[in-house]
C-alpha positions, 0 to 999 in steps of 0.5 A, spaced: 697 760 804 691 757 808 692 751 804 698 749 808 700 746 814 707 748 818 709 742 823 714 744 828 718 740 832 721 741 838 715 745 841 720 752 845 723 747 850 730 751 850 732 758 848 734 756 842 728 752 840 724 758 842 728 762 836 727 757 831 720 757 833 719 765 833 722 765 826 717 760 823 711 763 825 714 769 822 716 767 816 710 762 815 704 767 817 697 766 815 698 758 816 696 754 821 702 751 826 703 746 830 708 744 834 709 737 836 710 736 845 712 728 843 715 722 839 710 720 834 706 726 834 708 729 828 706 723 824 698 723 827 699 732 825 700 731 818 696 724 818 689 729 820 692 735 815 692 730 810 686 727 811 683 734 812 685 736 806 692 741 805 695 740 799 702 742 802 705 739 809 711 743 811 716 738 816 720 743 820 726 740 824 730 734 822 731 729 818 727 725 824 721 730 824 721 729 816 720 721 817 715 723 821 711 727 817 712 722 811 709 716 815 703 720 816 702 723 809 704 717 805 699 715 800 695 722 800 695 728 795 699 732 799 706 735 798 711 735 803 714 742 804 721 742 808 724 748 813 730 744 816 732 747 823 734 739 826 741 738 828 741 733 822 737 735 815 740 731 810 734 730 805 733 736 805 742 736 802 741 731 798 734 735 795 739 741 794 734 745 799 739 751 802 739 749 810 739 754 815 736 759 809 729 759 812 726 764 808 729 761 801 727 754 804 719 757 805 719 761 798 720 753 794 714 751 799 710 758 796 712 756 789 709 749 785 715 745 783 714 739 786 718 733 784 716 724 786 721 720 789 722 714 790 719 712 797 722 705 801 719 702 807 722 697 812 717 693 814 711 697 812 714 703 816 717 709 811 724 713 811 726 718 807 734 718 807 738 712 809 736 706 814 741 701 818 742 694 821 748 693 826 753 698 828 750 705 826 743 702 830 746 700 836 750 706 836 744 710 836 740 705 841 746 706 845 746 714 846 742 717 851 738 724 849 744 727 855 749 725 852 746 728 846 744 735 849 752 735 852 756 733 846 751 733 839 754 729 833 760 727 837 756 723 842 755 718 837 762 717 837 763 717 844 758 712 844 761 708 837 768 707 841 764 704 847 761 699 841 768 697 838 770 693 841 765 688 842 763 682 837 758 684 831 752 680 830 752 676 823 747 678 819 743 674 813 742 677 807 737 676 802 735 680 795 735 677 788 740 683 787 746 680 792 752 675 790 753 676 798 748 672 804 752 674 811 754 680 813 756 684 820 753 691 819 748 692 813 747 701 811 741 702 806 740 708 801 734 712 798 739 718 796 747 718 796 748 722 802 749 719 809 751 722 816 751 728 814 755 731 808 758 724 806 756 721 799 756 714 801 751 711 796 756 713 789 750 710 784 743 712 788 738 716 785 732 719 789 728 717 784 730 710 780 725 705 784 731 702 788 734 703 794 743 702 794 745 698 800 752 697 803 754 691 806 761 689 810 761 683 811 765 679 816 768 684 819 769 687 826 767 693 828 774 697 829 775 694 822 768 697 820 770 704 822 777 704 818 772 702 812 767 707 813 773 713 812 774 708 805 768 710 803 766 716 804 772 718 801 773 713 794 769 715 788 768 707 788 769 701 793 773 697 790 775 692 798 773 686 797 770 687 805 764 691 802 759 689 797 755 694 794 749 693 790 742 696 789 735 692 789 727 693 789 727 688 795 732 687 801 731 681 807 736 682 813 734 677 819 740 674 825 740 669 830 741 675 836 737 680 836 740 686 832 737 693 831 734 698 825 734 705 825 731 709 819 733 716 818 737 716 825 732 713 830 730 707 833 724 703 830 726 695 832 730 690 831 730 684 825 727 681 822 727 687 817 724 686 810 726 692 805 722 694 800 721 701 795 715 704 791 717 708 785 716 716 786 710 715 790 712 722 795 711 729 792 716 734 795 717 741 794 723 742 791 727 748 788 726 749 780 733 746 776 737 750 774 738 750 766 
């Protein structure tokens, strides 16, 4: 397999990440490994794979590590590969990768079944999953990498319930698909699967040229979270606080200054233009089932 790249992250920094990386570098012998010791890293490693000429590019982490890898091979030849072992691995989910399976996840990287889907950037820099302006960005904004490494996925709550009470920012929207023009919280989906297991986006498809956006409108953010419960478990949003639409292209901008995350981490704040290229990424995927 010298035509593949494995990309690691977290270079061992605890024990739990010296396991994972002993159970690659078994599973994935005769390849080159590298394993990232910084933020950014993993988008340098796979831009100079891709350049080098590898066929196929395996990020092994999150779904973070994921955006990195695709940032930087986008626009090649190369394949993506996936090994999830992050915290969070919801592409790989919505790609029905069996997660955690290590060995099953390296026989589809072993095997040619690759499949194109659609590739959506926010302001020219690319995600995979699901972005967000407002609430869910500030949240991540807000909780420390401490918080995360003592509480994990409920930090993020910790963190929320300190953001409830204040005043949501208003966000403006632009998109030929849209009847709305304001909002206070704007969530933007490639594929269904948001936060986790959480089908939020009901009509997404990885591979229709359109992204699915979730708009709340005036709303504030107590309000916001008693309506996310509404969507995840309604087959259909029928409240007239949340507009849902797909579109090719989305402009949000705010008169304050409102973060964005991009498959869960921080990439700035709006202005924020959202567009799609139609099944430009190709990832390596298990073959249908008939």
């Amino acid at each position: 397999m010298s035509n593949t790249v494995v990309i690691l992250n977290p270079a061992a920094r605890s024990e739990k990440a010296k396991r994972w990386r002993a159970r690659v570098e078994s599973i994935a012998r005769g390849c080159v490994i590298c394993a990232t010791s910084r933020a950014g890293e993993a988008e340098a490693l796979a831009r100079h794979a891709a350049e080098e000429g590898f066929e196929k590019i395996v990020a092994a982490g999150g779904d973070g590590t994921i955006n990195e890898v695709v940032n930087g091979l986008a626009g090649s030849n190369a394949a993506l590969g996936l090994l999830p072992i992050g915290t969070m691995n919801v592409f790989a989910t919505e790609l029905g990768l069996p997660a955690h399976d290590l060995q099953l996840c390296w026989n589809i990287i072993q095997g040619e079944n690759t499949r194109l889907v659609d590739l959506p950037s926010a302001n020219g820099k690319y995600f995979v999953q699901l972005a967000g302006v407002g609430l869910d960005a500030q949240v991540v904004k807000e909780t420390s990498l401490t918080l995360k490494r003592n509480f994990g996925p409920l930090s993020y709550l910790i963190s929320a319930a300190q953001i409830a009470a204040r005043q949501p920012p208003r966000l403006f929207l632009e998109s030929e698909d849209s009847s709305i023009e304001e909002g206070s919280f704007v969530l933007v989906g490639n594929g269904r699967l948001y936060g986790g297991p959480f089908p939020f986006f009901k009509h997404a498809i990885i591979d229709d040229g359109l992204f699915d956006v979730i708009a709340f409108k005036q709303l504030g953010y107590l309000e916001i979270i008693k309506y996310l419960q509404d969507v995840v478990f309604s087959s259909e949003i029928r409240v007239p606080e949340i507009e849902y639409f797909q579109t090719r292209r989305l402009r949000v901008t705010s008169d304050s200054e409102v973060p964005v995350e991009l498959d869960g981490e921080l990439v700035g704040s709006c202005p924020v233009e959202f567009q799609v290229r139609e099944r430009t990424l190709r990832v390596l995927t298990p073959v249908p089932q008939s």
